[in-house]
C-alpha positions as CSV (number, residue, x, y, z in Angstrom):
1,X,129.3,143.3,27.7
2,X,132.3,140.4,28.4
3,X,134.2,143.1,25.6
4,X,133.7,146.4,28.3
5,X,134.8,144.3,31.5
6,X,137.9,143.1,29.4
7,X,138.6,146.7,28.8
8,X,137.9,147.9,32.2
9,X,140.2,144.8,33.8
10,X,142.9,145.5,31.3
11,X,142.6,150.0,32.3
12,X,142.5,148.9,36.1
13,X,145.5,146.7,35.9
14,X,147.7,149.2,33.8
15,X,146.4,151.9,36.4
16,X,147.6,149.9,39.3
17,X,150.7,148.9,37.6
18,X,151.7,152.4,37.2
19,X,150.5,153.5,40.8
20,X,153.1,150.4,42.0
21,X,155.9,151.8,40.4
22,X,155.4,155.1,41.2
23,X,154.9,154.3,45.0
24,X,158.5,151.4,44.8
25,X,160.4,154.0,43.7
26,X,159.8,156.6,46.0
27,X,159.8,154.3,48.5
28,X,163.9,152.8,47.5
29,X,164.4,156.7,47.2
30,X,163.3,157.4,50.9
31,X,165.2,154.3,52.2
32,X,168.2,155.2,50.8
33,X,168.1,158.6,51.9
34,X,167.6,157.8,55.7
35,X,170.3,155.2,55.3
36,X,172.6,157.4,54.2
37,X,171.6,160.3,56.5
38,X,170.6,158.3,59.2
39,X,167.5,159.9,59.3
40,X,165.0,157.6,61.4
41,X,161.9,159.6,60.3
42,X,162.8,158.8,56.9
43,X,163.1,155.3,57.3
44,X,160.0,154.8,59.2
45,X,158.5,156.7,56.8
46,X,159.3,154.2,53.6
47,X,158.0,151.6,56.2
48,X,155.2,153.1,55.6
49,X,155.1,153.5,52.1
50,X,156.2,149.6,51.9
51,X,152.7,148.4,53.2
52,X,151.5,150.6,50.0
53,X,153.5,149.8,47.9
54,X,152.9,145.6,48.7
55,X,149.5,146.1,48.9
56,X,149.4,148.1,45.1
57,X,151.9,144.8,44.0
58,X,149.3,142.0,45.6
59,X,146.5,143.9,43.4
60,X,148.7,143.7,40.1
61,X,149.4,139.7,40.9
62,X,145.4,139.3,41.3
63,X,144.4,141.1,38.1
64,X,146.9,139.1,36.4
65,X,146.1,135.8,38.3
66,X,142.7,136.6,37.0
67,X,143.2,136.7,33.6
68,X,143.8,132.7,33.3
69,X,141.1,130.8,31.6
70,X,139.1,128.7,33.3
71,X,139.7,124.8,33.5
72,X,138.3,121.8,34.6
73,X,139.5,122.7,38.4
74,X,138.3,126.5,38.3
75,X,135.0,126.2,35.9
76,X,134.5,130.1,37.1
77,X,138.6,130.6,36.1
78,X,141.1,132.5,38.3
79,X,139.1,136.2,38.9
80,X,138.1,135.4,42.8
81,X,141.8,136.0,43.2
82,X,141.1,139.9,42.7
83,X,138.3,139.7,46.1
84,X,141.4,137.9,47.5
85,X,143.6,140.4,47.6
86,X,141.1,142.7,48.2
87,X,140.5,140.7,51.6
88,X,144.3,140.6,52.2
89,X,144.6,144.7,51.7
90,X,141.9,145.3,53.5
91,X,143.1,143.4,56.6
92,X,146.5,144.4,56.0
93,X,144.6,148.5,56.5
94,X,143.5,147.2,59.9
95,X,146.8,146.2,61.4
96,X,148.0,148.9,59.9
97,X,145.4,151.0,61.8
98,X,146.2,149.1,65.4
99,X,150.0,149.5,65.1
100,X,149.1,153.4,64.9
101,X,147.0,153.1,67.7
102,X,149.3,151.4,70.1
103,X,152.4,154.0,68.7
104,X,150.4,157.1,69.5
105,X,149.6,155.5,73.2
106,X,153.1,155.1,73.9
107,X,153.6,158.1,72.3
108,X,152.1,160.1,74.9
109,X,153.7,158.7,78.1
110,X,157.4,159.1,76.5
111,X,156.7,161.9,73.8
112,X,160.1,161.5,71.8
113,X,162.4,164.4,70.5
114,X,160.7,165.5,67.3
115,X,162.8,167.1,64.7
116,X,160.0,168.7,63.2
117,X,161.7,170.5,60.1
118,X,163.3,167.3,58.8
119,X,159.5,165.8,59.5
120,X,157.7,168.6,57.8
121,X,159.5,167.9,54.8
122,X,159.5,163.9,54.7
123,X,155.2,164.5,55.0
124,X,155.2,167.2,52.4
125,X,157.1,165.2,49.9
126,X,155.2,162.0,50.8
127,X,151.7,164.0,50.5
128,X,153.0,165.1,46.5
129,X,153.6,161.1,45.6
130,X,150.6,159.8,47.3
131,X,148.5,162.7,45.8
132,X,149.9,161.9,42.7
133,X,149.2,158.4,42.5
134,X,145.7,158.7,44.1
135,X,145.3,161.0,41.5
136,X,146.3,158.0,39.1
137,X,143.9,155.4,40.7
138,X,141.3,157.7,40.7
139,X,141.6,158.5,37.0
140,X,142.7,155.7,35.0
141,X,140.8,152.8,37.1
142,X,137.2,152.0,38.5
143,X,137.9,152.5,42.7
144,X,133.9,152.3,42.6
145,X,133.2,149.4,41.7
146,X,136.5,146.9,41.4
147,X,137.0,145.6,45.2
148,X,140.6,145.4,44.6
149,X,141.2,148.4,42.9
150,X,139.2,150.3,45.6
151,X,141.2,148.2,48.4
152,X,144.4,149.8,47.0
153,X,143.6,153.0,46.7
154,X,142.0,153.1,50.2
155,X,145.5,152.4,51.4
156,X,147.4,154.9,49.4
157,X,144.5,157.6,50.5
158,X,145.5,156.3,54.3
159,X,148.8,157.0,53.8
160,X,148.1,160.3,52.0
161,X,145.7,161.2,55.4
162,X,148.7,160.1,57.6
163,X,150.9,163.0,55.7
164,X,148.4,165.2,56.3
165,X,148.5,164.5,59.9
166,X,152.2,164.9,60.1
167,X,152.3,168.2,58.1
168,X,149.6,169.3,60.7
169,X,151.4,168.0,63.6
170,X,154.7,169.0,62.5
171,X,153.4,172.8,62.2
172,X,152.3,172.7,65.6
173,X,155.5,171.5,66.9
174,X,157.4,173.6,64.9
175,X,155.9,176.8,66.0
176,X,154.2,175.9,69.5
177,X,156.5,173.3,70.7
178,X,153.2,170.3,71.2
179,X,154.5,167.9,71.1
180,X,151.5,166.0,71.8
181,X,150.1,166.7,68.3
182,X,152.3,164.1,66.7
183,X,150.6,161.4,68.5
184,X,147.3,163.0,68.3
185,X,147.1,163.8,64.5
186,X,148.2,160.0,64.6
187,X,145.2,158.6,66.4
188,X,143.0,160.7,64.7
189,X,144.4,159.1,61.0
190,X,144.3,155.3,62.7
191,X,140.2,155.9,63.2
192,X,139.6,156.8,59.4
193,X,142.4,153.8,57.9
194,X,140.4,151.6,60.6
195,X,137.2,152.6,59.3
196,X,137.9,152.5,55.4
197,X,140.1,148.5,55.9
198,X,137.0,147.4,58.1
199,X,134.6,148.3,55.2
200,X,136.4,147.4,52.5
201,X,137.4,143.4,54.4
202,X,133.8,143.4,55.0
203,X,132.5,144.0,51.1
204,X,135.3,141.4,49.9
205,X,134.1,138.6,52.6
206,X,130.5,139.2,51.5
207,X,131.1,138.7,48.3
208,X,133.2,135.2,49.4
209,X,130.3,134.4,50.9
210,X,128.0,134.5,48.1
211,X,126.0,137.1,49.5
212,X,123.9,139.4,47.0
213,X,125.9,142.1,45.2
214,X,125.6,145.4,46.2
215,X,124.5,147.2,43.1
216,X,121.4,144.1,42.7
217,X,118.1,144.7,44.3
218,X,116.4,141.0,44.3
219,X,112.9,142.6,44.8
220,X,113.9,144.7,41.1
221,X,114.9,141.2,39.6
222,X,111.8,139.3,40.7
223,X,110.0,142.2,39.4
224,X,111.4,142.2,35.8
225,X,111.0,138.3,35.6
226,X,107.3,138.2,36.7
227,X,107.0,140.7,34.6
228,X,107.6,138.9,31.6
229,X,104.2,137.6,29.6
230,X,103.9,133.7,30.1
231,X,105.7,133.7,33.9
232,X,103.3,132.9,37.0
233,X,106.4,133.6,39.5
234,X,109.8,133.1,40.7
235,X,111.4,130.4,43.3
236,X,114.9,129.2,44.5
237,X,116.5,132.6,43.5
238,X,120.6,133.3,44.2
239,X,122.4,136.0,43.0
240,X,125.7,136.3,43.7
241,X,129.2,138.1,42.6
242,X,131.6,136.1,40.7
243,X,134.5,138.9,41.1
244,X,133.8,142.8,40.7
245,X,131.4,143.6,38.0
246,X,130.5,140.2,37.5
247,X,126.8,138.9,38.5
248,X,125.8,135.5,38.1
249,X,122.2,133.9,39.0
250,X,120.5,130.8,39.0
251,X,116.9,130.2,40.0
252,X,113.1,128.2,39.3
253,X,110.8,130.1,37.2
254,X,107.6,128.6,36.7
255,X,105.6,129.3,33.6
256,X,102.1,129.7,33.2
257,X,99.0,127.4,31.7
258,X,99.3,126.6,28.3
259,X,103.0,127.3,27.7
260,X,104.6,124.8,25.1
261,X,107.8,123.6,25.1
262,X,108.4,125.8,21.6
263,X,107.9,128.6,23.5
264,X,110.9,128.3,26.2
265,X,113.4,129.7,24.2
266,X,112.3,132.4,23.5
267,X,111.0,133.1,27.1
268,X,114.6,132.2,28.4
269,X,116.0,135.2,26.0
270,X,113.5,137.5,27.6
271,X,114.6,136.2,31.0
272,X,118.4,136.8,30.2
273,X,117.8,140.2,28.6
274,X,115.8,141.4,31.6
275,X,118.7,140.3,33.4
276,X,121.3,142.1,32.0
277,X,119.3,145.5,32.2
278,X,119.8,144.2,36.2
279,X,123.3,144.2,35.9
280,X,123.4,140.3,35.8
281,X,125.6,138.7,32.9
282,X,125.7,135.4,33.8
283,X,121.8,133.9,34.1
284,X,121.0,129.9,34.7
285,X,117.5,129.2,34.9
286,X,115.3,126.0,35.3
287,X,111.5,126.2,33.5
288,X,108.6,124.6,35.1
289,X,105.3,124.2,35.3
290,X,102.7,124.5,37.5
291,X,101.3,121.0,37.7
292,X,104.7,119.9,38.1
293,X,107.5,121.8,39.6
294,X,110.6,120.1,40.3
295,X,110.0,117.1,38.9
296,X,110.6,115.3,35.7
297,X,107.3,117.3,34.0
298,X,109.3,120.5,34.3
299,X,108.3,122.3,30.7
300,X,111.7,122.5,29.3
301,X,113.2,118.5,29.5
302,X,110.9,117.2,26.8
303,X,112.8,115.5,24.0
304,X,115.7,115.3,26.0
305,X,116.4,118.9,25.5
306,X,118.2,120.9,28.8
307,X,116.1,122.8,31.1
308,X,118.4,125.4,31.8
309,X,119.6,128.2,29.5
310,X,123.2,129.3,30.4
311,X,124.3,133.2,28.9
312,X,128.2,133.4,29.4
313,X,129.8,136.5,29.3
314,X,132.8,136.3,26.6
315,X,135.8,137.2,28.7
């Protein structure tokens, strides 16, 4: 199990390495070209594709922040910095999404002069790279699952929606002279980039706050606990994400009648095998009894031996 996340984090990382890249260079290529033919549009346009390409950058420094070991300061290690940046690009697709808003407005009490051939073809080009690197995200990494992953791609798919937009809007002022649709096509774009940065902030907070993940159902884990021969039932339960793909739990389970202490072990493998079938990797649990629950009669601190069995994922 720690061997298939390894090679997932190390496929997601390349992925988004090669997706940053991609996205720089076309982005230095479109600067320079508006610089040297003082093309506004262009310009604005590798503005644009600068938000992508820091927010594809901030997901390569978390994946490889992630990958330090843990210490005596970060027992859980460095991979929280991944829901980090997820946070940080999925705010970044908000503000992103009010700028647009408050362009378009002003946009349509002093419409500007359009040059809508030179725009046609800035959108057209930029619709090819962001296609293309969408098409990389989408294929070499897990934009599921991973929180920053999917927080990247979300904004290379905005910015692939706004050239949409401005290959529609450009058409329409091209051949009809409406000028409104450049604004309009804008707005429309800013309420699907707002949408996608409001889920994806609100996924990455949740998961900063502890809260259950979204792929556990707690009712499903009590289930296949209880359901193990020897277990009366199930107390003090938290389940909570460690990074993407990563489930951890702790909890009480207290054992039936006539349970020795010989027979914990063996109980806690059942416990941590159920759990993995849940999609939980990391499992601490505390036996006790039923005369005695949470105190120093629990089943499992006889002899001086641990109550709690930990199962670490090998990273």
């Amino acid at each position: 199990m720690g061997n298939g996340h390894n090679h997932s984090h190390g496929k997601n990382k390349r992925t988004l390495k090669i997706a940053f890249l991609i996205t720089t260079l076309f982005m230095a290529v479109e600067a320079i070209g508006g610089w040297l033919t003082n093309s506004l549009a262009l310009l604005a346009d590798a503005g644009h594709m600068l938000s992508d390409s820091v927010s594809l950058g901030v997901g390569v420094l978390a994946f490889t922040l992630g990958e330090r070991a843990a210490d005596y300061s970060k027992t859980y290690g460095y991979k929280r910095f991944e829901i980090l940046a997820a946070v940080f690009n999925g705010a970044t697709l908000v503000l992103i999404s009010l700028y647009i808003f408050y362009e378009a407005f002003q946009r349509f009490w002093d419409p500007p002069e359009v040059a809508s051939e030179g725009m046609l073809a800035i959108a057209v080009a930029g619709l090819a790279v962001n296609l293309l690197v969408a098409w990389i995200l989408m294929r070499g990494g897990d934009t599921r699952e991973n929180l920053n992953l999917r927080a990247a791609f979300l904004h290379v798919l905005s910015d692939m929606l706004g050239s949409v937009g401005a290959i529609i809007a450009a058409l329409l002022i091209l051949f009809f002279g409406w000028s409104l649709a450049d604004p309009l096509a804008s707005i429309a774009v800013a309420v699907l980039v707002l949408l996608s940065g409001w889920r994806v902030t609100k996924e990455a907070i949740h998961v900063l706050m502890e809260g259950t993940p979204r792929n556990v159902e707690i009712d499903q884990v009590i289930g296949a606990i209880e359901a193990i021969p020897g277990i009366a039932n199930v107390h003090d339960l938290h389940i909570w994400s460690i990074t993407s793909g990563q489930n951890a739990m702790s909890g009480h389970v207290v054992v039936e009648k006539g349970i020795s202490f010989d027979e914990c072990q063996p109980l806690l493998r059942q416990i941590e095998e159920a759990m993995a079938e849940q999609k939980i990797g990391h499992v601490t649990i505390q036996l006790e009894n039923q005369e005695h629950p949470h105190s120093e009669a629990a089943i499992c601190q006889n002899s001086g031996q641990l109550e709690e069995a930990h199962y670490h994922e090998h990273h």
